[in-house]
C-alpha positions as CSV (number, residue, x, y, z in Angstrom):
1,X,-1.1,-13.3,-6.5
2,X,0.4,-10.8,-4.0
3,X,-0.7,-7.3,-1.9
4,X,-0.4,-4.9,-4.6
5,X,-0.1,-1.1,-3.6
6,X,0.9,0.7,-6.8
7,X,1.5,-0.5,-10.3
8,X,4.5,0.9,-13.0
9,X,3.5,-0.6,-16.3
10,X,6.1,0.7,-18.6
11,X,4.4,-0.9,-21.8
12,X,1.5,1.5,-21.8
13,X,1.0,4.5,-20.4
14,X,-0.8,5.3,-16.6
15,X,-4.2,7.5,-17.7
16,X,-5.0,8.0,-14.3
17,X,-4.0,6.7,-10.7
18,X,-7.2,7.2,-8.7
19,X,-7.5,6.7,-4.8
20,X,-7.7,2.8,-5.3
21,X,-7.3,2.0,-9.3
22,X,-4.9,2.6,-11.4
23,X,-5.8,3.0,-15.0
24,X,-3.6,2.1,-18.5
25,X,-4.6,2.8,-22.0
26,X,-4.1,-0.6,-24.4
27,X,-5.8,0.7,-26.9
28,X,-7.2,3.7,-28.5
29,X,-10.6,2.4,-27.2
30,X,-9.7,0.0,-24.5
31,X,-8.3,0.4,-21.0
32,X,-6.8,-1.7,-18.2
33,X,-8.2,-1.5,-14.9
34,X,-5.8,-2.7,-12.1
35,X,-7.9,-2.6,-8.5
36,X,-5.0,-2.2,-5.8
37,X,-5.0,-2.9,-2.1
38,X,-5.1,1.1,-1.2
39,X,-7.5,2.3,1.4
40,X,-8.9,5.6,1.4
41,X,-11.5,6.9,4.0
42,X,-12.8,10.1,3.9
43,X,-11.1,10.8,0.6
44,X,-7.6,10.3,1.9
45,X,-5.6,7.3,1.0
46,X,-4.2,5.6,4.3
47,X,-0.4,4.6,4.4
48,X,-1.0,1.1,5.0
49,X,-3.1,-1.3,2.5
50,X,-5.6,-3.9,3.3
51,X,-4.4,-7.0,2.0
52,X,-5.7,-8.1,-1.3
53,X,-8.8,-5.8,-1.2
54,X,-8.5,-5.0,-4.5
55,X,-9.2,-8.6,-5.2
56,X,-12.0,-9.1,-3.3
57,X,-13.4,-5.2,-4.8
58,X,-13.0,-6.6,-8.4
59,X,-14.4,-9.7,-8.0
60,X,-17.4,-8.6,-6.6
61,X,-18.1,-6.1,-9.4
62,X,-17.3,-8.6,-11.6
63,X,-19.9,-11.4,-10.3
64,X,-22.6,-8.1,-10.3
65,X,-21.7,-7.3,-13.8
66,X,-22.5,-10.6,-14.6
67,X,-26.1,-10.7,-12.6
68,X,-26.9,-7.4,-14.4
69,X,-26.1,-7.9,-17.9
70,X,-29.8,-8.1,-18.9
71,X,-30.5,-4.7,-17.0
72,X,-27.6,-2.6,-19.1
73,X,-24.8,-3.2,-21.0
74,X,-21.4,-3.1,-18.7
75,X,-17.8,-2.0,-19.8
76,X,-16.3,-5.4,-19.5
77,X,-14.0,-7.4,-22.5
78,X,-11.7,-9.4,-20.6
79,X,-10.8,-11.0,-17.4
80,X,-8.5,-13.8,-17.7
81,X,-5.2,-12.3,-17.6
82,X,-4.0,-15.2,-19.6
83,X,-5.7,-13.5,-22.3
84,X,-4.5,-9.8,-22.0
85,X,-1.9,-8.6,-24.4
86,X,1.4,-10.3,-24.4
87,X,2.4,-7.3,-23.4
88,X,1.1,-7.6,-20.1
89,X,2.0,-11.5,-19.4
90,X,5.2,-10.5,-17.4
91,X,2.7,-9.0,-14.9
92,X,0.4,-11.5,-14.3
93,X,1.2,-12.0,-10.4
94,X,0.7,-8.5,-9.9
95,X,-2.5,-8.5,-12.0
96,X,-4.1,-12.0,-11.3
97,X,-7.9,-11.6,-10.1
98,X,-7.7,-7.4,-9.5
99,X,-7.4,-6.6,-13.2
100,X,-10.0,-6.4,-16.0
101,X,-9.8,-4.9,-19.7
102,X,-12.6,-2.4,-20.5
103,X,-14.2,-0.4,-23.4
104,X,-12.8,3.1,-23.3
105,X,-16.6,5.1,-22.0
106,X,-16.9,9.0,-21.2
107,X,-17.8,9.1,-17.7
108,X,-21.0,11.0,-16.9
109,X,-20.2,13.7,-14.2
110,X,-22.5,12.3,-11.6
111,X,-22.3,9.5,-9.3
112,X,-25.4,7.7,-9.0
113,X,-26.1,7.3,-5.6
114,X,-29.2,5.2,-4.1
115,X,-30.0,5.0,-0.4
116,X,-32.0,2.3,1.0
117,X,-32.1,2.7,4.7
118,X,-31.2,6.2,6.2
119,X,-27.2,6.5,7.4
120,X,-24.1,8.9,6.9
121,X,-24.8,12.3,5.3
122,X,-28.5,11.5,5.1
123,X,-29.0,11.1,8.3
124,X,-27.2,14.0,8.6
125,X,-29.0,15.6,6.3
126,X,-32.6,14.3,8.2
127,X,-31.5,15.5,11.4
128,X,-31.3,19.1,10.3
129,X,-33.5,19.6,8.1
130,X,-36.4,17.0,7.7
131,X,-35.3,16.1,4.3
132,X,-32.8,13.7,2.6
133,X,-31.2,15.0,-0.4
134,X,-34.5,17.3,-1.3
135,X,-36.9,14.7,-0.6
136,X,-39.2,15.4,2.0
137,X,-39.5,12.5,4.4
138,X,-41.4,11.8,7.6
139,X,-41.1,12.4,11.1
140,X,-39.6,10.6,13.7
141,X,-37.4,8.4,11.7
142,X,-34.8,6.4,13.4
143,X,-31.1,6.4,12.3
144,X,-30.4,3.5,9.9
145,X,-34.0,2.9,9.5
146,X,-35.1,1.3,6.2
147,X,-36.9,3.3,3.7
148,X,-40.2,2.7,2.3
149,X,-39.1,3.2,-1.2
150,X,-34.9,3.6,-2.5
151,X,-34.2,7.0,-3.2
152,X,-32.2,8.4,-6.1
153,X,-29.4,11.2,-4.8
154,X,-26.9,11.9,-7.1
155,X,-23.6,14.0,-6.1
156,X,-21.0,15.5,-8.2
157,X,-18.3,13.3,-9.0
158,X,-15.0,15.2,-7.1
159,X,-11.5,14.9,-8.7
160,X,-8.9,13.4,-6.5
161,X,-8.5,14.6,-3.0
162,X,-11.7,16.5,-3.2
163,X,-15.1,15.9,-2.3
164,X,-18.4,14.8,-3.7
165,X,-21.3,17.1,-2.9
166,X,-24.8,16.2,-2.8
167,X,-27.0,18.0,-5.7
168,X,-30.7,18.2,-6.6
169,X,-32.6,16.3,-9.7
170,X,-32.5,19.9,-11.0
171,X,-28.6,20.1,-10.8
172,X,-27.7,16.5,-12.1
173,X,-30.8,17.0,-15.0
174,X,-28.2,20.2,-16.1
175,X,-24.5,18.0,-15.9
176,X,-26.3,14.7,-17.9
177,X,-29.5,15.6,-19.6
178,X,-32.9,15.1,-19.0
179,X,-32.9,11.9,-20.9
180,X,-29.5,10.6,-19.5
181,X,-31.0,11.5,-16.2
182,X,-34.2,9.6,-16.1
183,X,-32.3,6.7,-17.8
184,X,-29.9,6.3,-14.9
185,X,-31.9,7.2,-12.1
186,X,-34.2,4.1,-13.8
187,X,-31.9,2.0,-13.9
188,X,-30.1,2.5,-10.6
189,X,-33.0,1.8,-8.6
190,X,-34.4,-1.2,-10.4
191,X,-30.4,-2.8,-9.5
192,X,-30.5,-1.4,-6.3
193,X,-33.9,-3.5,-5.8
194,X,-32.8,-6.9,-6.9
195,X,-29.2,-6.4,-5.1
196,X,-31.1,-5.8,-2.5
197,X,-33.6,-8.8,-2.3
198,X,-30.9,-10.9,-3.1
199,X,-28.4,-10.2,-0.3
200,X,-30.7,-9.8,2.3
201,X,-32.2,-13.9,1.2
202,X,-27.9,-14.4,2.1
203,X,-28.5,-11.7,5.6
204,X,-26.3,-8.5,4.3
205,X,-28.7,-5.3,4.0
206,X,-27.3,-3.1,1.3
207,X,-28.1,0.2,2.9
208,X,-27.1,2.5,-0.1
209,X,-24.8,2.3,-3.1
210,X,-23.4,4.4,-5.8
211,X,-23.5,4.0,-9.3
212,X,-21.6,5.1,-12.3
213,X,-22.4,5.2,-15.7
214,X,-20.6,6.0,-18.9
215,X,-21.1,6.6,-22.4
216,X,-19.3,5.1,-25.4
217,X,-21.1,7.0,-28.5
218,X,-24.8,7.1,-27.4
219,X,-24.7,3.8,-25.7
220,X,-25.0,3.6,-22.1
221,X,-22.7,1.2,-20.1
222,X,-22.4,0.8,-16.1
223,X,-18.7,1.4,-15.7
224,X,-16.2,1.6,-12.4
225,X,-16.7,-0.3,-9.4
226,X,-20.4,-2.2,-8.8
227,X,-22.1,-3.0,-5.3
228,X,-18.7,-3.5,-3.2
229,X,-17.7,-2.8,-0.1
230,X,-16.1,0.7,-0.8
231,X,-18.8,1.6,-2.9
232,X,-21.8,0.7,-0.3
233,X,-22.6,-0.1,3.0
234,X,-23.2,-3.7,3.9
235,X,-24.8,-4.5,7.1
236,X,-25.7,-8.0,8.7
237,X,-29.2,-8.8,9.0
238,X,-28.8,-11.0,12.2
239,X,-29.3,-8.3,15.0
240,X,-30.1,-5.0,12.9
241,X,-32.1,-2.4,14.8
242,X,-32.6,0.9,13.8
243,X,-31.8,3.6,16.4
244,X,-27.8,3.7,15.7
245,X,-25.5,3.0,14.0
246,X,-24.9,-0.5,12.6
247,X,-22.0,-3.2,12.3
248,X,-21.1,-3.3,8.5
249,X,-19.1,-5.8,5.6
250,X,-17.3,-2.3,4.5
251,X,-15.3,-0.1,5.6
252,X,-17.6,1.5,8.0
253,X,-15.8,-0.2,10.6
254,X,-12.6,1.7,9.5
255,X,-14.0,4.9,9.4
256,X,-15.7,4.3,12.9
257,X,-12.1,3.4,13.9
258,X,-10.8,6.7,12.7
259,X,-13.4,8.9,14.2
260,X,-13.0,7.7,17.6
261,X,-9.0,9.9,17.0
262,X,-8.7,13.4,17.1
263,X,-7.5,12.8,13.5
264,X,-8.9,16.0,11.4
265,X,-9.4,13.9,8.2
266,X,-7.3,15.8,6.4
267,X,-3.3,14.0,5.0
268,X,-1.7,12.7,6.4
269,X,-3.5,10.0,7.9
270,X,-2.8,7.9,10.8
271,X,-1.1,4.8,11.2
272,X,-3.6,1.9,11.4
273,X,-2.9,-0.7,13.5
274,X,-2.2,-4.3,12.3
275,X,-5.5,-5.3,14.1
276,X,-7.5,-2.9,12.4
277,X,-6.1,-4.1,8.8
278,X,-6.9,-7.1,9.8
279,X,-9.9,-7.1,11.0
280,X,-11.3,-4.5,7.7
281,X,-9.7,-7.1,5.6
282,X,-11.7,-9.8,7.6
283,X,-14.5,-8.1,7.0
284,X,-14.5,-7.7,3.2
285,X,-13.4,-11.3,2.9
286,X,-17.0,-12.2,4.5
287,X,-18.9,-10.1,2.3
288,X,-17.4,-11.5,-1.0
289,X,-18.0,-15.1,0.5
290,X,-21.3,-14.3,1.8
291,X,-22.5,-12.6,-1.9
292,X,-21.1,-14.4,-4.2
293,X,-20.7,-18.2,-2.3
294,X,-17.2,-18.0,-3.1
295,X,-14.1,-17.5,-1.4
296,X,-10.6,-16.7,-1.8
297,X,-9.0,-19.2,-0.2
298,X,-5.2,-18.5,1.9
299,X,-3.6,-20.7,-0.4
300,X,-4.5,-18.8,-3.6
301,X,-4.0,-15.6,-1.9
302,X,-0.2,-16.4,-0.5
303,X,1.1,-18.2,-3.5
């Protein structure tokens, strides 16, 4: 296993290279999913990578796949890279633990957001106008303060480089369908919930998330990334107190680090310092422990 940045697979051709994933087709109806060590923040991918995040991203999405079976049906077929194609043998140090093979699904144009406490844009959001997303909340709330009930906010789903916007139930009823729509929205808060109870019993608060779903014929699967650092914000329970911002598993800490530049988020990026890789790295590491009751130990991860 080794830091992987980008991938060439000459067997099979590259369907997409996204800000962290790149993406092969096998099959007519199957894909490989290879989850690198890129960083973006703020939709820009930085120029150093975090050392075998991409690991640590697919594992945890694998070991939520797994939990959530029952819920909905996932896009997973294989994750023992022993077992992919023979094709794709010669690659197994780049590919060990960060690579899965997946049904080929139609992604719905919508990412499924769900926000549990209220942080980032809704907060922003709050603080101008009263509301989050179009639902009316009430006064006086506190930044990161917990919600009494999940809400579902979906955005657009942006191409590369661009960014997703917030939208109403109206708006993502028109992209998916009213019956798509209530499907997801059902079935992203009722994971949302037991994610939730279940890493706050281990002390992480999963302040909000975002889904995606896709569709292979009419069947629905969860697809992409599922309840990981990039995709969520992960704050300790030991000390949280509403009123500010809050220490975070994710890469909250990176962005934090970023915004305290005169950096315009906008390429190219700034160096990051070899402290601040660390430490984000660090900080994902404990998550996946702390979730899953595994770890990746430096051994495996230096061979």
């Amino acid at each position: 296993m080794r830091i992987v940045t980008s991938t060439d697979i000459a067997e099979y051709p590259l369907l997409a290279r996204g800000k962290v994933r790149d993406i092969y087709e096998i099959a007519p109806d199957a894909l490989l999913i290879v989850t690198t060590d890129r960083m973006s923040a703020f939709d820009v991918i930085m120029k150093q990578a975090i050392p075998y995040k991409g690991v640590v991203l697919n594992q945890i999405t694998l070991f939520w796949m797994e939990k959530f079976s029952h819920i909905v049906k996932n896009h997973l077929l294989e994750r023992d890279v022993k077992r992919f194609p023979a094709e794709l043998l010669p690659y197994g140090d780049m590919l060990e633990g960060r690579s899965v093979l997946v049904r080929k699904a139609t992604p719905l144009l919508l990412e499924c957001i769900v926000r549990g406490n209220i942080t980032g844009s809704g907060w922003k959001d709050y603080k101008a106008s009263g509301q989050l997303c179009g639902y009316k909340l009430p006064a006086a709330l506190l930044e990161s303060q917990r919600l009494d009930e999940p809400l579902f906010t979906p955005s657009t789903k942006a191409a590369l480089g661009g960014h997703d916007e917030n939208i109403s139930r109206e708006d993502g009823i028109g992209l998916v369908g009213e019956n798509i729509f209530h499907r997801i929205e059902k079935i992203s808060l009722e994971i949302f919930r037991t994610a939730r109870d279940y890493a706050l019993a281990r002390g992480i608060i999963i302040a909000d998330t975002k889904f995606e779903f896709g569709l292979v014929g009419d069947e629905l699967y969860l697809i992409d990334e599922v309840l990981t650092p990039d995709s969520s914000r992960f704050w300790p329970s030991d000390g949280f107190a509403p009123g500010g911002s809050q220490p975070s598993f994710d890469k909250q800490y990176l962005r934090d680090w970023l915004e305290s530049g005169d950096w315009d988020k906008t390429p190219p990026p700034p160096d990051l310092p070899e402290n601040v890789v660390q430490e984000t790295a660090m900080r994902y590491r404990e998550a996946y422990k702390i979730l899953t009751g595994r770890e990746i130990s430096l051994q495996e991860r230096t061979r």
